[in-house]
Structures are given as structure tokens and as C-alpha cells.
N, C-alpha and C positions, 0 to 999 in steps of 0.2 A: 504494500500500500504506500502510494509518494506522502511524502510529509506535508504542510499543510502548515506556511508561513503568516503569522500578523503582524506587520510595521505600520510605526505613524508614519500619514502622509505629510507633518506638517511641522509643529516645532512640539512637540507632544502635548500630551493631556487630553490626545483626542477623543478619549474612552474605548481603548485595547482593553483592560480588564473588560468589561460587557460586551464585547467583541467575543473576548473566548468565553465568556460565559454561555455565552449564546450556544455555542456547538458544542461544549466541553460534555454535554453527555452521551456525544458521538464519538470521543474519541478517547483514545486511552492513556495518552503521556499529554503533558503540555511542560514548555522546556523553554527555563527562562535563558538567552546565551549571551546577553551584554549588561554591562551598565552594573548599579548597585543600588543600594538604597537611595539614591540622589532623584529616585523619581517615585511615582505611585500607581498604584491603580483603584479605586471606589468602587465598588460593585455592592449594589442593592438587592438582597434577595426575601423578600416578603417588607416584614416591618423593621429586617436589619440587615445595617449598613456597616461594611467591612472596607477598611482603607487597606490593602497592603502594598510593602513598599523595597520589599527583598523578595520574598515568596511568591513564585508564578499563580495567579488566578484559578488556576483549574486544582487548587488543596481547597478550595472552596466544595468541589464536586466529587460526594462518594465515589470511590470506582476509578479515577482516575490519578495517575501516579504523576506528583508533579517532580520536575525535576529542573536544578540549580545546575548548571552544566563549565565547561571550563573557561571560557571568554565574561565568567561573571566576577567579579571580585566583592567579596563577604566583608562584612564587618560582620563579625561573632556575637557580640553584644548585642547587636541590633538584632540579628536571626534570633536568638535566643527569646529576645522579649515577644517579637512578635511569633512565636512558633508557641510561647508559654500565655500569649493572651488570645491568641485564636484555642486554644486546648482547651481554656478557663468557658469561653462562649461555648463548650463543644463539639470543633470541628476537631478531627481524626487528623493529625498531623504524622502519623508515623511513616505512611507511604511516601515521605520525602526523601528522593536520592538527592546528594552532594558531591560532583566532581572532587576527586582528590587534586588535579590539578587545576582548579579556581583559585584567584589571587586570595589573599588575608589582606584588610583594611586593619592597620594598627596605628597606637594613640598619636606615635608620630607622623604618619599620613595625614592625620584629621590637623594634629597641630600647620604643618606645611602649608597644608592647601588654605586654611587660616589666615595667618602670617602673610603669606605670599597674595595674597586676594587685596587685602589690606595694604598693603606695598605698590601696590601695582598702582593705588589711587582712582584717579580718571580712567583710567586703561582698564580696569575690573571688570573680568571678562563674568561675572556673575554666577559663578559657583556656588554650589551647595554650602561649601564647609566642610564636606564630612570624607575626605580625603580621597575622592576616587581618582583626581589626576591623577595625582602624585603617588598613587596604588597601580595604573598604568605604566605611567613613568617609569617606577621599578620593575614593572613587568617586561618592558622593553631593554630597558640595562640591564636586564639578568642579575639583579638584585633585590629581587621579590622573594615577599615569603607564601608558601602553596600550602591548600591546607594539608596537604599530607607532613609537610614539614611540624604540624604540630603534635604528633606521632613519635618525634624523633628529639628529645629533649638536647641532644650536643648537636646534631642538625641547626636543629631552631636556636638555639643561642649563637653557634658560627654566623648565620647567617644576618641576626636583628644586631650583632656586636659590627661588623662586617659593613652595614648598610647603616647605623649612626656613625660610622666615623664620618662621611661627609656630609649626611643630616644636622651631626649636633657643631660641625662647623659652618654650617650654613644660618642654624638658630643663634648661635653663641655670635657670632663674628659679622655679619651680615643683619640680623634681624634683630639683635639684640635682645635675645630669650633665654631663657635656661636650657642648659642640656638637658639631655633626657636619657635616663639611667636603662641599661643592659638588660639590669635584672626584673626593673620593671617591666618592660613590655616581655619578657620571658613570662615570668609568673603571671600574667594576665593572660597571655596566651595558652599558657599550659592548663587554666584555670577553665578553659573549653572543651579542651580535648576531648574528655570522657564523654561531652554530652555531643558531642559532634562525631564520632566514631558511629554509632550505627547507623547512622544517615549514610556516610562517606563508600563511595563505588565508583567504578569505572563506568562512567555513564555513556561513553561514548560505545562501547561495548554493547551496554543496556540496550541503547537504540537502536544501535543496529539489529539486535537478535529480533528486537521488538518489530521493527519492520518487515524482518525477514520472515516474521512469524502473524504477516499483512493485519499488524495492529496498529491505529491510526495516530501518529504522532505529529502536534501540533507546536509548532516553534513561537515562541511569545516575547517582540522585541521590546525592549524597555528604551525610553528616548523615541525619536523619529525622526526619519530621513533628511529633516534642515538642520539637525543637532549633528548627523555622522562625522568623524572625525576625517572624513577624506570627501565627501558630498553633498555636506551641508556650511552654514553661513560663518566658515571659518575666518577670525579664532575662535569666535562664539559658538561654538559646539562641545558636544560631550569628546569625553577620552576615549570611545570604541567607535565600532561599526553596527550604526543602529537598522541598518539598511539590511535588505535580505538577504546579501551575500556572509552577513556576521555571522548568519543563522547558522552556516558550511563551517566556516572557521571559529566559532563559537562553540560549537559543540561537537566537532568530530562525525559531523555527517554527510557523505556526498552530495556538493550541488546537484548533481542528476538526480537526486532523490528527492527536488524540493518543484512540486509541480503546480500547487495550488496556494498563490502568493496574494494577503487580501491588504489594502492599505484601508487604514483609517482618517480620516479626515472627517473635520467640522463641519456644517452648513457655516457658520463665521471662519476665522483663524484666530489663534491666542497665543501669547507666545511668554513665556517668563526669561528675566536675564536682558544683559545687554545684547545688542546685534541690532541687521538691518530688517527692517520691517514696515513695507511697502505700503498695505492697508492699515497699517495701525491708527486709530482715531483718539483724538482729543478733546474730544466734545463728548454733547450727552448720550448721542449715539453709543460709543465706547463703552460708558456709564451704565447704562441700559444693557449690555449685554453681559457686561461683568457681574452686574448685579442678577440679572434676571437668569444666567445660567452659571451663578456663584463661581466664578471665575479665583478661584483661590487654590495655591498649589494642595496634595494630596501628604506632599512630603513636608514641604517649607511653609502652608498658611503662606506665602506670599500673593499678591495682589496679581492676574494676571496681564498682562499686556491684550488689547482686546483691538482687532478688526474685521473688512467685512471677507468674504469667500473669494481667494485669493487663486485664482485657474490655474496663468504659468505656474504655479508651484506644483498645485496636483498634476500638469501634466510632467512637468519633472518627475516627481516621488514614480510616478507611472514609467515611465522609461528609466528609472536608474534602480527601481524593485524588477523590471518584468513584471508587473500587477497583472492579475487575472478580473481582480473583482476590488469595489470601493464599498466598503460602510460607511453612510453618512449619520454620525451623529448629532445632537441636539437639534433636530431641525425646531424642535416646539420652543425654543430657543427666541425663533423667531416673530412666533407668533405675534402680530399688534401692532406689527411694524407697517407702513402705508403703501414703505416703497422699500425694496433691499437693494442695495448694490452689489455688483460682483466684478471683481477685478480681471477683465479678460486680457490684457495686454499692459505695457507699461512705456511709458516716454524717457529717455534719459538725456538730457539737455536738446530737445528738441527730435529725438530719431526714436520714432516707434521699434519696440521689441517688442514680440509676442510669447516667446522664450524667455527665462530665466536669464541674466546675464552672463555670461561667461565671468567676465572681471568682478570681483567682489565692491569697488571702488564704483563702478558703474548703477551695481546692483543698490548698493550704499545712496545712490543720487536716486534711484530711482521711483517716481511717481504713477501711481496707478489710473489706469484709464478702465472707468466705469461702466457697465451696461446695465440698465437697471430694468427691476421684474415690480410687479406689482406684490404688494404683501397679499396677508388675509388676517381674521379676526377669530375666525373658531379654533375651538379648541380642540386641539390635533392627537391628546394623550390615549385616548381610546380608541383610534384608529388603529387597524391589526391587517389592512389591504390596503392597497396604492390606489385602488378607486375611491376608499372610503374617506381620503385626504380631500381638502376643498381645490377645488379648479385651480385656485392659483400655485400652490403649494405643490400641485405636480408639474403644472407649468416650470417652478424653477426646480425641481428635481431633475426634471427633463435635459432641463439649458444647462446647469450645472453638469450634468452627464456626458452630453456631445461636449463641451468645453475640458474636459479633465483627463478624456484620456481612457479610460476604462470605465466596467459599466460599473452603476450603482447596486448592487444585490444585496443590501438591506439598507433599512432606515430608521434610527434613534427618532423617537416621541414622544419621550418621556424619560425621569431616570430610574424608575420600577425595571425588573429584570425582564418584562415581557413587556416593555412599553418599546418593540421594536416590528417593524414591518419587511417580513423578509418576500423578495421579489425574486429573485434567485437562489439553487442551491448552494452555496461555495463548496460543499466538501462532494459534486457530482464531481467528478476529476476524471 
């Protein structure tokens, strides 16, 4: 059975959690392969609501095995509380597999990327805080700690002794911090081990057998296609590959095995952090959608960045995933508004593009050029068929649809687990 990818089309937060929720009882793994705690997913199922923000979506769904895969980097702390506050609600957390070789976020990561944000001043490329760069960074300098390294107590102190010598002269000498002692991020680290061992497998392994044995696994990206660190609105992007191709190198599974690729995307755009941002509004408009589709991060409570449905981007995310299929979330987002805009093209000192711009400088100038749909007024939450939506509201699903690139096959109407209208199958493959 091919695997069965979800990435944001946009700068995230698009609503991927209820994206997999949606199908997660068709399928049998769902597999987080980038990113860390620096993002979230909300997912509504009756009268409660679960934010998680390490743990793939589908531990939400008996029956299905979720899995943390090796392109993800952990903070231990953090998996802990939220594997020990979803236990407290109820939910079966034991079927969680753990890549042995997924990065470790430790106290010195969190301190770095800190320090170094702060530093930067004006230039603050809007990070989390909670040390995913610089858990990257060491990943790529081959002075990262894996969690299998926590297994191996002279390992793990070679290696966290080995990687503060130029940390704590980076703190001490440069930033003017305290060092940071050896033994501490040892004994914190060692202080997980136990409860992190029966998770911990070769998951890369796992999947494969699992395919081989035509059970249906689902890749579940954290971050989204404007954030990827090689495809999106660099420097203002994540530290991994949020994009589909992460999904291969992120978890040890052949691209030829990934056939049914779905992008998520807004009826608006939103975006957290600095960077360029084309539709972004500063008016009431803005106001209005922040407010009316609580536009607040899932992980940081911060304020989103709020504009209107921004085309060239989704048809980028479309050509740089290979998309098969779009879910449009929040469209009831919408609702009450008289007139929506949509950004089909963009002007940059007088020369229409209809594409993205190559130059990030360009992209940075660039002004959005409008095509506007008529609103509606009813109220869209009950709606469960694409007929049963008002005249206008398919009108711009329609326009949105030819404009983006791939087709729409489903549509958010609500934030209830079944306030969705599915128009196509995604997992007919």
C-alpha cells in the first residue's frame, strides 16, 4: 500500500492535525518526520479539545500506531509531559514508536537559540525558543546527541562534554552567560532514559515491514512548505524539510512509496514570525479574521499574522509537494464577509508575476493583485455536501480550485471533528 503524505501548503497552522484526523481511522501508522515541539496541532473530538505539539495526531485514534520517526528532534521533557497529560485524559499512549536515531533537544539548545534570537535584535528571524535550530545545527556538524545515545551513559557524556566546549565559549565569551555544567545536562538526560526505552525502535524498519504487509501509513509534516528550510521564505523558515520530500528522508522511506500527497491550506493565509508576507492586512479586515478564526499559535499563544487567500503560493506548495489533493480549511472563517479577496498574481515595482518570485528581495517588494468573489451570510457549520454550501461559497471554492493548482477534496466548516465536507477520496490511490 503507497504511503499517504500531509504538508502545509502555506506558512503553517493550517489545520494538518484534522486533516489526519479525518482519515486516521483508515489507516494504521501516522508518522511525525520533521520539526519538534516549535509547532502544534488542535484537534476537536466531541466536547474535547487536545492541542498537541511533539506527538503525531493519529495517538488521538485507537488502533493506530503513531510514530516519532528520525528527521524529528525531541525535547524529552516536553514528550514526557504531554504523553503523561494525554494518559491523565485517557488516551492509550503506549503504541508510540521512537526513532533511536531522532535528535535530543537539550537545556543548552533551548539556552542558544534564546540568547542568539535576542542578539540578532532587528534581524530576529522569530523562533520559538525552544532550541530546534541549534538541535539541527548539531545535527548537521555531527555533534548531536541521538536518542539512542541516552542508553549509553560514557557515550552520552563524551559526546554533551565534546559539544559544550564550543557552546559554553560561545555563552561565556560572546553572549555573556554562564556556562553550563557537563554533569548537568548528563543527569537530566539520563533522568529519561528509562521512561523512553520502551517506546524507542527502529522505525524505519517498522515501516517498511508495515507497508510490505499493505498497511496504510500516513506521513504527518509539522511546519509547511513556506517554512522549509531549502523552499520556503528563507531565513525565515524552520530548520528541516517541511515539504514532502522530508517525508523520504525523514523517516527512512522510499520516495517511490509516497503516492498520495495532500496539502493543507486556509480559505485566508496566516503566518507567525518575521518574513515576507504578501496579503498580510492591517486593518480591520486582518482583525476580523484573527479574531473570528482565533488566530493564536497552538504552541507559543502568539498573535497570528493574518491575510487574504494567497494563489501563487498554493500553486507553488503544488509543484514543489507533487500534490495530489488540497484541504481547504476554515472556510466558515469567512463567513459575513460582503466581498473576499484572493490574491491571484503579484506586481513587483511595476512587472506583473503570476508565480512566486524567484528572488526572495523581489518576493520581499512584492504587492498583491486582487480578484474579488462575492461573500455570503449563512451559516456554513452544518453543511456535510458541497451542494448544501450557499451559491457563493462554492463559487469561491470553485475559483480558489482552478487558481491553486490541485483539486480541493475536502473542506473545513467548522472546528468540530466532522464539521468537514469531503468531495473526494484522498486515500483512492
Amino acid at each position: 500500500m503507497p504511503a499517504v503524505v500531509i504538508v502545509g501548503a502555506q506558512w503553517g497552522d493550517e489545520g494538518k492535525g484534522k486533516a489526519t484526523d479525518l482519515i486516521a481511522d483508515r489507516i494504521d501508522y501516522v508518522v511525525k518526520f520533521n520539526g519538534g515541539n516549535n509547532a502544534g496541532h488542535t484537534v476537536v473530538i466531541g466536547d474535547e479539545k487536545y492541542a498537541l505539539h511533539l506527538l503525531p495526531s493519529g495517538i488521538l485514534t485507537p488502533g493506530v500506531v503513531p510514530v516519532i520517526s528520525n528527521g524529528v528532534v525531541i525535547d524529552p521533557e516536553v514528550l514526557m509531559e504531554e504523553l503523561d497529560a494525554l494518559s491523565a485524559r485517557g488516551i492509550d499512549v503506549s503504541k508510540l514508536v521512537i526513532s533511536s536515531h531522532a535528535h535530543i533537544i537539550t537545556q543548552y539548545h533551548r539556552t542558544l537559540d534564546k540568547v542568539t534570537e535576542r542578539f540578532l535584535g532587528k534581524r530576529q528571524i522569530g523562533t520559538t525558543g525552544r532550541g530546534i535550530g541549534p538541535t539541527y545545527a548539531d545535527k548537521i556538524n555531527r555533534v548531536g546527541i541521538r536518542v539512542q545515545d541516552l542508553f549509553d551513559e560514557s557515550i552520552l557524556r563524551q559526546k554533551v562534554e565534546a559539544a559544550l566546549v564550543q557552546k559554553n565559549n560561545l555563552l561565556t565569551k560572546v553572549y555573556n552567560r554562564a556556562a553550563i555544567k557537563t554533569e548537568a545536562v548528563v543527569a537530566e538526560l539520563l533522568g529519561f532514559a528509562e521512561r523512553l526505552r520502551p517506546y524507542v525502535a527502529d522505525t524505519a524498519l517498522e515501516l517498511h515491514q508495515a507497508l510490505e504487509a499493505n498497511k496504510v501509513v500516513l506521513f504527518e509534516g509539522g511546519q509547511a512548505t513556506m517554512l522549509d528550510v531549502d523552499h520556503g521564505t528563507y531565513p525565515f523558515v524552520t530548520s528541516s524539510n517541511a515539504t514532502a520530500g522530508g517525508a523520504s528522508t525523514g523517516s527512512g522511506v522510499g520516495p517511490s512509496q509516497l503516492k498520495s500527497i495532500i496539502g493543507i491550506v486556509k480559505a485566508y493565509t496566516t503566518r507567525v514570525g518575521s518574513g515576507p508576507f504578501p496579503t498580510e492586512l492591517f486593518d480591520e479586515s486582518g482583525e476580523f479574521l484573527r479574531k473570528t478564526g482565533f488566530e493564536f499559535g497552538t504552541t507559543t499563544g502568539r498573535p497570528r499574522r493574518c491575510g487574504w487567500y494567497d494563489a501563487p503560493i498554493a500553486r507553488y506548495s503544488a509543484r514543489i509537494n507533487g500534490l495530489t489533493d488540497f484541504v481547504l480549511t476554515k472556510l466558515d472563517v469567512l463567513t459575513g464577509l460582503k466581498e473576499i479577496p484572493v490574491c491571484v498574481a503579484y506586481d513587483v515595482d511595476g512587472v506583473r508575476h503570476e508565480e512566486v518570485p524567484v528572488s526572495q528581495s523581489d518576493f520581499h517588494h512584492a504587492k498583491p493583485i486582487y480578484e474579488n468573489f462575492p461573500g455570503w451570510s449563512e451559516d456554513i457549520s452544518k453543511c456535510r455536501t458541497f451542494e448544501e454550501l450557499p451559491k457563493n461559497a462554492q463559487d469561491y471554492i470553485l475559483a480558489v480550485e482552478k487558481l491553486s493548482g490541485s483539486r480541493i477534496s475536502a473542506i473545513g466548516v467548522g472546528p468540530a471533528r466532522d464539521a468537514i465536507i469531503v468531495r473526494h477520496d484522498m486515500l483512492a490511490i
